[in-house]
C-alpha positions in Angstrom: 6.2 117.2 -208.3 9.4 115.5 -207.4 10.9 112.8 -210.1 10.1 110.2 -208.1 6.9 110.7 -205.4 7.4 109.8 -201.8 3.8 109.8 -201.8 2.6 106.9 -199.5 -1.2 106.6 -200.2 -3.1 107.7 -204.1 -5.0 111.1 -202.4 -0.7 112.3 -201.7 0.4 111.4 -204.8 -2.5 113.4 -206.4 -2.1 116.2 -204.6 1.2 116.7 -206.0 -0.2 117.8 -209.0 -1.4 121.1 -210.6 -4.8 121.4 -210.7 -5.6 120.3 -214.2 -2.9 117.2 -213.9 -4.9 116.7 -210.4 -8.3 116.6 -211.9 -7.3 114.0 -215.0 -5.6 111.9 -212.6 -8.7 111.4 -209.9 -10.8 111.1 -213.0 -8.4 108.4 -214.1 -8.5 106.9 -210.4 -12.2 106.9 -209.9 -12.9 105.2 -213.5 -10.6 102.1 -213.0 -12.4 101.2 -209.9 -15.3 101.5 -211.8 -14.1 99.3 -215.0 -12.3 96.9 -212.2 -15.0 96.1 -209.2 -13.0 94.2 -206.8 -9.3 96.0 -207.0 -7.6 97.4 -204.6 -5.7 100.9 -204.5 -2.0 100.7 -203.4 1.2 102.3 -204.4 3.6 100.4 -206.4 7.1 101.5 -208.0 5.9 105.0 -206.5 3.1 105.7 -208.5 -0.8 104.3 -208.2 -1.6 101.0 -209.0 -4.7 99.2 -208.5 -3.8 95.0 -207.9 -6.5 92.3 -208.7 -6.1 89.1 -206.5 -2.7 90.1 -205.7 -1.1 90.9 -209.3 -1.0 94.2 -210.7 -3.5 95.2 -213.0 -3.0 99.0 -214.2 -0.7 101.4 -212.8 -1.2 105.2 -213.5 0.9 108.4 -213.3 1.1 112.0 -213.9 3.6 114.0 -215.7 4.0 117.7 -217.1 2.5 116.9 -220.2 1.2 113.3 -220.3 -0.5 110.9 -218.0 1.2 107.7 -217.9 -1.1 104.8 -218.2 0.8 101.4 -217.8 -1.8 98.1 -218.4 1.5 95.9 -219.0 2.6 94.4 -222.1 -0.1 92.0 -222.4 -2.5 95.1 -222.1 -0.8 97.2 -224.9 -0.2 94.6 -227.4 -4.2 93.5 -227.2 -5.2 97.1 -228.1 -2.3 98.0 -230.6 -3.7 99.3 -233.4 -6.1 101.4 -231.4 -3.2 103.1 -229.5 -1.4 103.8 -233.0 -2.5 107.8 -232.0 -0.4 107.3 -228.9 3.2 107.2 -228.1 3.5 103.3 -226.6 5.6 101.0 -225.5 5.8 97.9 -224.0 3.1 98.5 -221.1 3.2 102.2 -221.6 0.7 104.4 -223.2 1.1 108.2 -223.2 -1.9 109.9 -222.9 -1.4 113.9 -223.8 -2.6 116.3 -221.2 -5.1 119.1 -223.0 -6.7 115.8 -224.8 -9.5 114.2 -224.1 -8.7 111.1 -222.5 -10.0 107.8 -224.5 -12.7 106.8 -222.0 -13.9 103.6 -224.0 -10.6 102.2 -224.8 -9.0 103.1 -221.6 -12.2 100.5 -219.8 -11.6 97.7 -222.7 -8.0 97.6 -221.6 -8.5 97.6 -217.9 -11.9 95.0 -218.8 -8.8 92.9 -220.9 -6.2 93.3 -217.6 -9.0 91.8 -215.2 -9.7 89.0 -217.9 -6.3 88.4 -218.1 -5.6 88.3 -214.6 -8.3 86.1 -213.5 -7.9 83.9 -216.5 -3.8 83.5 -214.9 -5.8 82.4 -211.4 -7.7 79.7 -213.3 -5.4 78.6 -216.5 -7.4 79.4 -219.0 -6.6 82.0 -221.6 -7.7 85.9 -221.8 -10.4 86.9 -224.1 -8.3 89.4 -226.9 -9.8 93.1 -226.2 -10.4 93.7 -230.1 -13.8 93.8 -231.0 -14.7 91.6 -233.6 
């Protein structure tokens, strides 16, 4: 893959990949549509995104041993102590390729991002993603 895609739609930039990078990444694609009915696929900063009444929600990207996961800042610092087994940063979680990838907490934090995003269209404040 190039360092930065020129891919214009989500099926180019997948295809990209080798075919285990390929696989996790259409997994990854198919399951945030799942967790967030109503978003829309686009490319954004050259890697997939999915947008949610016109904000990012999650953006998602392959690399030779990791897939990026990026729920922004808000997204990582609601689910913190659950992503102390991942390298992290502000709205960036590795996720290690030849490891399973953390279905459950990967759908909290896009469930969090929706929350949080509609909660920014009517005022009111996001539900925290920790369970109680």
């Amino acid at each position: 893959m190039p360092a930065r895609s020129t891919a214009t739609s989500i099926d180019e930039y997948i295809a990209e990949f080798p075919p285990e990078v390929r696989r996790l990444l259409q997994e990854l694609r198919l399951f945030i549509a799942a967790a967030a009915p109503g978003a829309n696929e686009t490319m954004s900063y050259a890697i997939p995104t999915f947008d949610l009444n016109g904000t990012h929600l999650v953006h998602f990207a392959g690399y030779a041993g990791h897939i990026g996961f990026y729920p922004t800042g808000s997204g990582v610092e609601a689910f913190r102590d659950e992503l102390a087994a991942y390298r992290s940063g502000r709205g960036t979680i590795r996720l290690p390729i030849g490891e399973p990838l953390p279905w459950d907490l990967i759908r909290r934090i896009v469930e969090f991002r929706v929350g949080a995003v509609a909660a920014r269209k009517t005022g009111s404040q996001p539900r925290s993603g920790r369970r109680p």
